[in-house]
N, C-alpha and C positions, 0 to 999 in steps of 0.2 A: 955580086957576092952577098951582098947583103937587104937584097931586093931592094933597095933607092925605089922603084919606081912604084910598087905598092904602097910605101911610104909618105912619097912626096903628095898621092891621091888619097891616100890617110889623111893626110894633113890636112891640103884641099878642100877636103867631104867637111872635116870638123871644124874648118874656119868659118863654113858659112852659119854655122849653129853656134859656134863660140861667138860670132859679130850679130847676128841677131838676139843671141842672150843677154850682150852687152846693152844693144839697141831699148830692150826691156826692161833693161836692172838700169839702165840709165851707168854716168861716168862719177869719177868724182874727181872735184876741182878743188885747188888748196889757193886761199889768197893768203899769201906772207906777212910776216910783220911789220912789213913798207910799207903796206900796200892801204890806200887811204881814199875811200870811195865816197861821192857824196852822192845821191841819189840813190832808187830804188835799185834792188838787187834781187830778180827773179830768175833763177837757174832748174832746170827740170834735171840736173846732176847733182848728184850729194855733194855738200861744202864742208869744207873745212875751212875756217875763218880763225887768222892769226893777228888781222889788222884792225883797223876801227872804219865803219861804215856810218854814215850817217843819213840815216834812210830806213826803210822797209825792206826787209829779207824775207823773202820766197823762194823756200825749197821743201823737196821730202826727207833729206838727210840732212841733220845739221850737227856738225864738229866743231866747237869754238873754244880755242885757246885762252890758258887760265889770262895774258898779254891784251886780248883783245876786248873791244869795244865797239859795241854796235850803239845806238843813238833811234830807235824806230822800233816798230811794232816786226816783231819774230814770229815765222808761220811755218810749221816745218809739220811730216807727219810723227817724224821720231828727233828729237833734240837732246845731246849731252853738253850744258855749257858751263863751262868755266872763269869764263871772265866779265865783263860788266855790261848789264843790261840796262838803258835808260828809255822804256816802251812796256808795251805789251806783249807778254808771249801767249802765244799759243801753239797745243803741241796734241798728239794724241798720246806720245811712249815720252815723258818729261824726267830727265837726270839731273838734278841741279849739283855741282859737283863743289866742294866744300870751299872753293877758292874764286867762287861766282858769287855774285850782289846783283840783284834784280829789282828794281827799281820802279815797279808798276803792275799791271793786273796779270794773272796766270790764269789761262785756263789750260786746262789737262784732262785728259784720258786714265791714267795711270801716271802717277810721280812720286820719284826717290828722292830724297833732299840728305846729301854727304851732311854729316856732322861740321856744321863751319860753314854751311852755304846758308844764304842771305837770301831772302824776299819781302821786301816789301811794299805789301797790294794787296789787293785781292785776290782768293784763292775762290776758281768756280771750277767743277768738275764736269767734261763734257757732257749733256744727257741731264742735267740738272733741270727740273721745272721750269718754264720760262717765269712762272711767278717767285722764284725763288732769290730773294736778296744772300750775297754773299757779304761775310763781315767782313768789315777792316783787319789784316792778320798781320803779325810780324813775325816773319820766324827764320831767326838764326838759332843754331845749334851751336853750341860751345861746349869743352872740357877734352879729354884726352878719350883716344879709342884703347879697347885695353889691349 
């Protein structure tokens, strides 16, 4: 009545394109605010990180809640973080979001820093001269958005 079987071969045809698109775009994995990891953390799936890790994080997508605390150097291609950095980041697409403290050097491609978000390190932009010394920068934003 309502062709099921055209349908069900609809489906079919576009699961195997929907699961190799996945395959490509990679997944993405949330670890909780329980969740307490000591050691490296390399994921070829986008994170979302609500816990505190103690270690180096390797991923392309990085979500980290305003709660969490990583402890090691951050590698990610694109990073929005909010909660506390004690390492290194580096990022190509870098969001530092007004309720993150970052605690050591950045390097970046491209970065927003929320009014209220915290760095202090050094700031080097990817593509910079190799001879080129970056300074010592501190930069918190403070005051009201209007």
């Amino acid at each position: 009545m309502f062709n099921g079987s055209r349908n069900r071969e609809d489906r079919a045809t576009s699961g195997g394109s929907s699961a190799q698109a996945n395959a490509r775009r990679g997944q993405f994995s949330v670890l909780g605010a329980d969740i307490v990891i000591t050691g490296n953390l390399t994921a070829t799936s986008d994170l979302h990180i609500d816990g505190r890790i103690e270690g180096d994080v390797r991923c392309g997508s990085l979500v980290q809640g305003a709660e969490s605390q990583i402890f090691g150097r951050v590698e990610a291609d694109d990073a929005r973080l909010a909660g506390s950095i004690e390492g290194s980041v580096r990022a190509r697409q870098l969001t530092v979001e007004r309720t993150a403290r970052i605690v050591g050097d950045v390097e970046y491609e491209t970065i927003m820093v929320e009014q209220g978000g915290h760095i202090d390190g050094r700031l080097k932009h990817m593509g910079s001269g190799a001879g080129a010394v970056a300074a010592p920068v501190l930069i918190e934003a403070t005051g009201e958005a209007a």
